[in-house]
C-alpha positions as CSV (number, residue, x, y, z in Angstrom):
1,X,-5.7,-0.5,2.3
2,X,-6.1,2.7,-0.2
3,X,-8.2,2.6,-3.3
4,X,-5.0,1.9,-5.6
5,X,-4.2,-1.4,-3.8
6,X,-8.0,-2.5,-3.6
7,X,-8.5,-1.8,-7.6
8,X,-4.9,-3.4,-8.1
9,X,-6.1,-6.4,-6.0
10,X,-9.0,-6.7,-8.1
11,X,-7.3,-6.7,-11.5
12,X,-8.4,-3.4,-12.6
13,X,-5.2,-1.6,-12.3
14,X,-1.4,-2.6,-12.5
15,X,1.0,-2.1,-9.8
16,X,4.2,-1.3,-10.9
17,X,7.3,-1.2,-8.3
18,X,9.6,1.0,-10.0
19,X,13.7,2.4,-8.3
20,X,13.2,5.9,-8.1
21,X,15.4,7.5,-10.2
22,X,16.2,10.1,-7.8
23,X,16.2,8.3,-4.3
24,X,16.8,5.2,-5.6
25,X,14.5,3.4,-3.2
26,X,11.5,2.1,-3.9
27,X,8.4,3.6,-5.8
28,X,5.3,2.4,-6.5
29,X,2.7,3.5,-8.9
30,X,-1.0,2.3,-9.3
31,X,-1.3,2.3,-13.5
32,X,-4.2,1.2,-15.4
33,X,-3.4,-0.9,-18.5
34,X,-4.0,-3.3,-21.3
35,X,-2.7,-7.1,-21.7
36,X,-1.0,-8.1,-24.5
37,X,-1.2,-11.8,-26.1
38,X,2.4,-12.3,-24.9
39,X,1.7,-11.6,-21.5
40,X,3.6,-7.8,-21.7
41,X,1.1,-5.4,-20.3
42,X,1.0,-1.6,-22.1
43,X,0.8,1.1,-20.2
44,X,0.7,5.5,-21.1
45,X,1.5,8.2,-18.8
46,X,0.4,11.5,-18.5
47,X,3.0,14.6,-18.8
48,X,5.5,14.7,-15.5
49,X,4.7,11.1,-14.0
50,X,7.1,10.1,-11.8
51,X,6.7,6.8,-12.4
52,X,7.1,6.7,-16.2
53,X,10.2,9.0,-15.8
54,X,11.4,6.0,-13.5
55,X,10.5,3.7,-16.0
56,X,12.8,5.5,-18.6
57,X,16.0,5.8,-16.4
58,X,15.9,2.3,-15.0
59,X,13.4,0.2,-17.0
60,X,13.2,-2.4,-14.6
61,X,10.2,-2.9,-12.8
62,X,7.9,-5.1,-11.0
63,X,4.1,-5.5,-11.7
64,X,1.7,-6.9,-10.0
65,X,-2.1,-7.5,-11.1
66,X,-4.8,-9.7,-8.6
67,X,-2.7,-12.4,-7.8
68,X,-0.2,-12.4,-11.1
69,X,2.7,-10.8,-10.7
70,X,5.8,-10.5,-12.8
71,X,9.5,-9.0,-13.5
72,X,9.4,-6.7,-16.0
73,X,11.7,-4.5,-18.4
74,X,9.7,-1.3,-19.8
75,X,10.2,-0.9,-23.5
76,X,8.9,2.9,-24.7
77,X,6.9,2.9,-27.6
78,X,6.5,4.7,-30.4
79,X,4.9,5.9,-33.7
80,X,2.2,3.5,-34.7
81,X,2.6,1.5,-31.0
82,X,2.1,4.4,-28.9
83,X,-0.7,5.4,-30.7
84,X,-2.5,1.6,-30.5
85,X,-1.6,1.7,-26.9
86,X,-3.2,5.1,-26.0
87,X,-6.4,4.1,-27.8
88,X,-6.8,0.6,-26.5
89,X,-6.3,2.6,-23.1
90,X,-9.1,4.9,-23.5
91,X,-11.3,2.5,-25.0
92,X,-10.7,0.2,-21.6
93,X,-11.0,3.0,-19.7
94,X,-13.1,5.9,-21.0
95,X,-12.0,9.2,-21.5
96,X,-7.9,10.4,-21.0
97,X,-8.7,11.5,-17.3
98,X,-5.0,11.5,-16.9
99,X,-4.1,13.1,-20.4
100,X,-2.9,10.1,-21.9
101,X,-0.8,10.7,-25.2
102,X,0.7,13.7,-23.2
103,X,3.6,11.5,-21.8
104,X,5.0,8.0,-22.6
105,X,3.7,4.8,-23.5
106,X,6.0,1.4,-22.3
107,X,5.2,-2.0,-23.2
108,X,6.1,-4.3,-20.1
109,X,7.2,-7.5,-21.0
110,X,7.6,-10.0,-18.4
111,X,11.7,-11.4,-18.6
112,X,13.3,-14.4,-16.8
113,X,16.0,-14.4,-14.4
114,X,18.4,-14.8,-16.6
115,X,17.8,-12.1,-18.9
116,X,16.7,-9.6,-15.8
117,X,19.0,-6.4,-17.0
118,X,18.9,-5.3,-13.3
């Protein structure tokens, strides 16, 4: 097991199973995030991640944290969001190792079967 599952195991870092937007096959990414009250999770890229470039042509997704895991749809966010998001990130988890602010920001919000876009 590599370092990504281990800290995604432990809660410390989302999982997000993403269809490659080029392949179309499965990706997976090892993201760190925030919760929101809702149960969405927010999450900021740096510039060129595959995974949020997935995330903007097919906004579907998977996530799994510890032992919850969920259907998602990725919303981008914006303006006042995308700045909240960025600096609840670095406050959870220092400095913007990964250049956060540099790429997008998506709220995840968990969706039922019915409502699954995919």
């Amino acid at each position: 097991m590599d370092i990504g599952e281990q800290l995604a195991g432990w809660g410390k870092v989302a999982l997000i199973e993403t269809r490659g937007r080029v392949t179309g096959r499965t990706a997976r990414a090892h993201v760190g995030f925030v919760d929101e009250p809702d149960g969405s999770i927010v999450v900021a890229a740096g510039l060129g991640a595959s995974w949020a470039a997935n995330l903007l042509a097919h906004p579907t997704c998977t996530v799994t944290i510890a032992e919850r895991s969920f259907r998602g749809v990725a919303e981008p966010l914006e303006g006042v969001e995308f700045a909240a998001a960025i600096r609840e990130l670095i406050l959870r988890y220092g400095t913007p190792a990964e250049r956060l602010g540099s790429g997008p920001a998506f709220r995840i919000r968990p969706v039922e079967a019915a409502e699954d876009p995919a």
